[in-house]
MARMAR-856743 format. One line per 5 residues: their letters; for each residue x, y, z of N, C-alpha, C, O. Coordinates in steps of 0.02 Angstrom, whole numbers, plus 50000, padded with zeros to 5 digits. Example, Ala and Ser with C-alpha at 12.3 -4.5 7.8 and 13.67 -1.06 7.14 Angstrom:
<atoms>
as) 50660:49716:50390:50615:49775:50390:50660:49835:50390:50712:49834:50423  50642:49888:50354:50684:49947:50357:50645:50002:50394:50670:50057:50402
</atoms>
This chain:
<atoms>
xxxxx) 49324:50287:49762:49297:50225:49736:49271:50236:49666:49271:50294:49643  49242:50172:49620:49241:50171:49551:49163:50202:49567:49136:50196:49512  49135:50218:49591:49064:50216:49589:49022:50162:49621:48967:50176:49647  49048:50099:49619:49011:50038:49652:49010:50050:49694:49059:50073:49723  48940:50037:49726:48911:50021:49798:48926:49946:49817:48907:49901:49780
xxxxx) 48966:49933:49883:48963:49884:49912:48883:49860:49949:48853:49890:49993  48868:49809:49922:48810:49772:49959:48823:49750:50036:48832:49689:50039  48827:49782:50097:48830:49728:50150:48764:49738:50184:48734:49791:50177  48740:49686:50222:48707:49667:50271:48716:49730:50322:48760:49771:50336  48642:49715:50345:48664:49767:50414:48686:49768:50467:48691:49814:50507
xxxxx) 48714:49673:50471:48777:49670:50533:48844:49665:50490:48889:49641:50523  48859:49681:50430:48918:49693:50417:48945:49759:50399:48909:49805:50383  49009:49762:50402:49052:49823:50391:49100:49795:50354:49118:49736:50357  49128:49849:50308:49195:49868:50247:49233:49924:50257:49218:49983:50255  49288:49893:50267:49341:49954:50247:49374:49963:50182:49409:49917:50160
xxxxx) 49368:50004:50156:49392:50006:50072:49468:50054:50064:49481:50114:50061  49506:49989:50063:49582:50048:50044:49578:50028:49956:49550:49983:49924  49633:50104:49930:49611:50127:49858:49697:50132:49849:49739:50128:49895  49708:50142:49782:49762:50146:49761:49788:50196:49772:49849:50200:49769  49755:50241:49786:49770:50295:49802:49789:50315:49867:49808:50369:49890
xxxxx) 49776:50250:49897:49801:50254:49979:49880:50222:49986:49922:50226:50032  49880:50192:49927:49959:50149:49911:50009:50241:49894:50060:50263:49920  49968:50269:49847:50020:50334:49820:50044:50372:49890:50098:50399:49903  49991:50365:49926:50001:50407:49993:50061:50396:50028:50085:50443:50058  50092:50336:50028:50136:50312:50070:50209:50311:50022:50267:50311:50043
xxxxx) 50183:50311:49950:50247:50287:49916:50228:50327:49830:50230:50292:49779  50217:50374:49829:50211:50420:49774:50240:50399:49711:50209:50402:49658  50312:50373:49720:50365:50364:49680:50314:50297:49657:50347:50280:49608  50269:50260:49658:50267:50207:49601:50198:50227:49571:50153:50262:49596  50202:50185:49492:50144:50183:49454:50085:50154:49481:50078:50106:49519
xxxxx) 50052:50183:49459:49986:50161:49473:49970:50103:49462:49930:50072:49497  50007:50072:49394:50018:49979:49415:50058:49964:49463:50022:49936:49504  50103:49966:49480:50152:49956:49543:50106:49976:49605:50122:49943:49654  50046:50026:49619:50015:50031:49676:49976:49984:49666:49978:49953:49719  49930:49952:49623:49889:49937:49624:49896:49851:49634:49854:49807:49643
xxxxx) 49987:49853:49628:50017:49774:49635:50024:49756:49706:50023:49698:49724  50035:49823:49759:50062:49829:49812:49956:49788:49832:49945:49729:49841  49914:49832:49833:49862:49833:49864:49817:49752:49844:49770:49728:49875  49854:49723:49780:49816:49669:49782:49857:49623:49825:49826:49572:49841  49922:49627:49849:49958:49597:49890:49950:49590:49955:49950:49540:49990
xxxxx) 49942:49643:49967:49907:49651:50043:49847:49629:50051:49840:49617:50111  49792:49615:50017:49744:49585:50003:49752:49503:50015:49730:49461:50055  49796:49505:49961:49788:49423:49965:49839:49390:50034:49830:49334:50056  49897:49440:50061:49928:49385:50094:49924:49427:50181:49965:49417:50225  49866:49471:50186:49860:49492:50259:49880:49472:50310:49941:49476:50300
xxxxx) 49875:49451:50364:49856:49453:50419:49807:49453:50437:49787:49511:50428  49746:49407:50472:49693:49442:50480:49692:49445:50551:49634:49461:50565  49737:49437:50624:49732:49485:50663:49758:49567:50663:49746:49608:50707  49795:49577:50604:49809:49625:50597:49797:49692:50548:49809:49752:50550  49763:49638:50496:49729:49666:50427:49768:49723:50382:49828:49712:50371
xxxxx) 49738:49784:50354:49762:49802:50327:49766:49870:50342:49712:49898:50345  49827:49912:50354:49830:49980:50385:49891:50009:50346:49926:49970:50314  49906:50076:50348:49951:50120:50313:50014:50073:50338:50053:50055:50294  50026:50054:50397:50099:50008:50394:50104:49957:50331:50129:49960:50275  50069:49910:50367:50048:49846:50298:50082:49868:50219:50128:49844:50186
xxxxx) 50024:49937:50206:50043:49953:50140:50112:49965:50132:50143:49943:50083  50140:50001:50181:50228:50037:50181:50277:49983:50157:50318:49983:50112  50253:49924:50215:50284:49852:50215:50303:49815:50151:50360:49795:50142  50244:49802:50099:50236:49767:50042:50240:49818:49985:50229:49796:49929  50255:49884:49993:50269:49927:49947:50344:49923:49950:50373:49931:49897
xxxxx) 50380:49912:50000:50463:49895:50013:50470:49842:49982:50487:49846:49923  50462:49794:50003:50452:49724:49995:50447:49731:49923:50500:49714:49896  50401:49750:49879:50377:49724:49806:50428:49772:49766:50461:49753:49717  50431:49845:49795:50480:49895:49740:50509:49924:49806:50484:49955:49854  50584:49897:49786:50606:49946:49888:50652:50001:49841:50668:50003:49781
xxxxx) 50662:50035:49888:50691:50103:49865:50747:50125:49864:50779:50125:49916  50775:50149:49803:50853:50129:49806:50884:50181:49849:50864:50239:49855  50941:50149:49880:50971:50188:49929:50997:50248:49914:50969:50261:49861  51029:50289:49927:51052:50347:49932:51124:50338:49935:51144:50326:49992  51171:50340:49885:51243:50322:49902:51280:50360:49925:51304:50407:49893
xxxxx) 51291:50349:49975:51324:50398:50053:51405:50396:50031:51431:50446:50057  51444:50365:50001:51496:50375:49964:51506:50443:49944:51553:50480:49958  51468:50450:49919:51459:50519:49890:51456:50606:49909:51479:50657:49884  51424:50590:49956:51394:50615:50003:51461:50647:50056:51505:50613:50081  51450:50736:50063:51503:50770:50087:51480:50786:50142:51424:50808:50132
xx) 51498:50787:50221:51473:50802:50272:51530:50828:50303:51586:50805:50315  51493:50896:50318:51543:50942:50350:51535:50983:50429:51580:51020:50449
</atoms>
């Protein structure tokens, strides 16, 4: 985290995912590209399901998917 302390109440709780929880799953993008993935998931959740390492995997495909591997190519012996 940046240093900020979240203010909650003492009947509330926070879970704080970081951009760095976006790199975890998908290394290959910039830190703007993670940080596009995590405001996405943010804004278009689920909230019976919220936000978990799937979620992120999901909308990290979804926003930058990964180019395939051209099996054409590809010698199997």
């Amino acid at each position: 985290m940046s240093g900020k302390m979240l203010e909650l109440l003492p009947t509330e709780i926070a879970i704080v995912w970081s951009m760095e929880d976006v790199l975890e799953v998908r290394p290959d993008l910039t830190h703007d590209q993670a940080m596009e993935v995590l405001e996405f998931a943010e804004q278009k959740h689920d909230a019976s399901i919220g936000i978990n390492w799937d979620v992120l995997s999901i909308w990290a495909e979804e926003l930058y998917p990964k180019e395939e591997e051209d099996v054409s190519s590809t010698i199997i012996f």
